[in-house]
C-alpha positions as CSV (number, residue, x, y, z in Angstrom):
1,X,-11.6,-0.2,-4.3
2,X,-8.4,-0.7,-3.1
3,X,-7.6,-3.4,-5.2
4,X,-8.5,-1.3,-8.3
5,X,-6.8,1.5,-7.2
6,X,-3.2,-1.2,-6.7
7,X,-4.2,-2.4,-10.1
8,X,-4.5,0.8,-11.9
9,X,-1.2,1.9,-9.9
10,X,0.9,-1.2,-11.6
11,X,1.4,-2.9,-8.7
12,X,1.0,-6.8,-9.1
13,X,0.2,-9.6,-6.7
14,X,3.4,-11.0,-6.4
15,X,4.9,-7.8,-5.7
16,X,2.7,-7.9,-2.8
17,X,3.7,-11.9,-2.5
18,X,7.3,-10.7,-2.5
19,X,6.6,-7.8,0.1
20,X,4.9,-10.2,2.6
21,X,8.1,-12.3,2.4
22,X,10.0,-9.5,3.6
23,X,7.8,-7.8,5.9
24,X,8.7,-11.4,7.4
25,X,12.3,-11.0,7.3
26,X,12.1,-7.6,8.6
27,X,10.1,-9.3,12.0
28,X,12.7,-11.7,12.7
29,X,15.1,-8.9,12.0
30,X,13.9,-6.5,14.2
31,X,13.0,-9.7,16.9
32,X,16.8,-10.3,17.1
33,X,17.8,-6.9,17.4
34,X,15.6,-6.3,20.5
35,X,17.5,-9.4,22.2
36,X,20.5,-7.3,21.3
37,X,19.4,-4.3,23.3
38,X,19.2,-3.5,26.9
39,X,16.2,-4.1,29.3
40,X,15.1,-1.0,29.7
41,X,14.5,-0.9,25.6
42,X,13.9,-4.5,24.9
43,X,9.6,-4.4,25.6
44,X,9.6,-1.5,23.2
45,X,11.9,-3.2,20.7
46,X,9.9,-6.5,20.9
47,X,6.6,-4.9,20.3
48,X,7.9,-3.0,17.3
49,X,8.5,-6.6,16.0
50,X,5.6,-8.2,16.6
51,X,3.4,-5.1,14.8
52,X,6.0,-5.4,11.6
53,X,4.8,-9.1,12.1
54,X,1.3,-8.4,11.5
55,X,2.2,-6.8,8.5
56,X,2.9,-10.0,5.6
57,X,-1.0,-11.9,6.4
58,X,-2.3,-8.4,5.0
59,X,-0.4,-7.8,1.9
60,X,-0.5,-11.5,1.0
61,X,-4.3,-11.4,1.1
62,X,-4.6,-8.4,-1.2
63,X,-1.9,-9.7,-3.1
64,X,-4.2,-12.8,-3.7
65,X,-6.8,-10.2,-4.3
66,X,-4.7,-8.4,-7.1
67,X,-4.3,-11.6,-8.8
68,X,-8.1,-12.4,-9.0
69,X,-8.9,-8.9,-10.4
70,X,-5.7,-9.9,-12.9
């Protein structure tokens, strides 16, 4: 369903691909900023990264899945 609905949107699978690469960059982004930031902020910081890193296994599966229904 959600594939279809990607599909019928125009969205490809290696847009998805491409957006998995930079959710990636965007973890290690956000991991060296929270080494930048004080203690008091830095659990908070950390965790934001590692949920933006959960982020790229997701769309690259779906991506794979757009590809298929291509």
């Amino acid at each position: 369903m959600v594939v279809r609905l990607l599909h019928r949107a125009h969205v490809r699978g290696a847009h998805l691909h491409l957006a998995s690469l930079a959710t990636i960059g965007l973890c290690l982004g956000l991991w060296i900023r929270a080494k930048t930031v004080d203690q008091d902020q830095r659990g908070n910081a950390e965790r934001r990264a590692l949920f933006v890193g959960l982020w790229p296994p997701t769309m690259w599966l779906i991506g794979d899945s757009l590809e298929e229904h291509e």
